[in-house]
N, C-alpha and C positions, 0 to 999 in steps of 0.2 A: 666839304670834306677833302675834298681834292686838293684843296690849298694846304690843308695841313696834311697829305699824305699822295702825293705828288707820282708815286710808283706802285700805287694799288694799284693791280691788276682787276682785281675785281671791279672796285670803281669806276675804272677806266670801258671797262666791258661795260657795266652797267649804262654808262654814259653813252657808249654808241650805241646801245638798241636803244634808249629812249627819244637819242638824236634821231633816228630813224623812224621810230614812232611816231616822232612830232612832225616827219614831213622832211624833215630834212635828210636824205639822203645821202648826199654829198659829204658832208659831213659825218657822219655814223660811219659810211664805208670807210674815209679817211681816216676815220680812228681807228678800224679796226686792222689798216693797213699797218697802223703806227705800231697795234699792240704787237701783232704779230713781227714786227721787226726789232722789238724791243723785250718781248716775251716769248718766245720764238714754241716754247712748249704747255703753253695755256692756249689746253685742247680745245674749252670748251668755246675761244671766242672763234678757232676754225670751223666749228660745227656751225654757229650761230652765222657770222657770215657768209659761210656757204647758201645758208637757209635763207636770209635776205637776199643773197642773188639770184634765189632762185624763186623769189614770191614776186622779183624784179622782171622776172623774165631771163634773166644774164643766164641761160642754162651751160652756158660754155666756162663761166667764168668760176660759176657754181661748183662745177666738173672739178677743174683745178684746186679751187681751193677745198672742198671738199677732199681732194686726192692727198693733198698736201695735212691736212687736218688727220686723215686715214694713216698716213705713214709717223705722222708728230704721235698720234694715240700709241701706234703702234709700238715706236720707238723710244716713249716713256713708260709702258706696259699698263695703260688701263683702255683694258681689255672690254669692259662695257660700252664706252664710247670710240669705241675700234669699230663694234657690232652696231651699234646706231649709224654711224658717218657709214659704214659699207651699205647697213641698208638703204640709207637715205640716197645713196648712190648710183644703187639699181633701182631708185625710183623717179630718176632721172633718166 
């Protein structure tokens, strides 16, 4: 599907949590670095790698991109995933 839609965002998310899933890490992060520097306001893949960094251990890295995901919510106005990424944050 990728091949014929090359700037789905969705797809692209989809693809790094299952990279990740399967073990590969390395990869699932890098993709999620990608989306976010090419989707800069699809909140939901800074939630999700927040949540991977932090099932990683990375509580610092977590932090950040979390924070970063918290102001993207903020600063697109959905306001639900504003209140998730916050609490997930004091639960760091």
């Amino acid at each position: 599907m990728l091949a014929e839609e090359p700037d789905d965002v969705f797809l692209l998310y989809g693809l790094a949590c299952e990279e990740i899933k399967a073990g590969d890490q390395a990869a699932g992060l890098s993709r999620f670095d990608d989306i976010h520097a090419r989707f800069p306001d699809y909140v939901p893949a800074w939630f999700r790698h927040a949540q991977f960094l932090a099932e990683l251990g990375e509580t610092d890295d977590a932090k950040r991109v979390g924070k970063t995901g918290l102001e993207t919510a903020r600063r697109v106005g959905d306001l639900h995933a504003a209140g998730e990424l916050a609490g997930f944050l004091e639960l760091l």
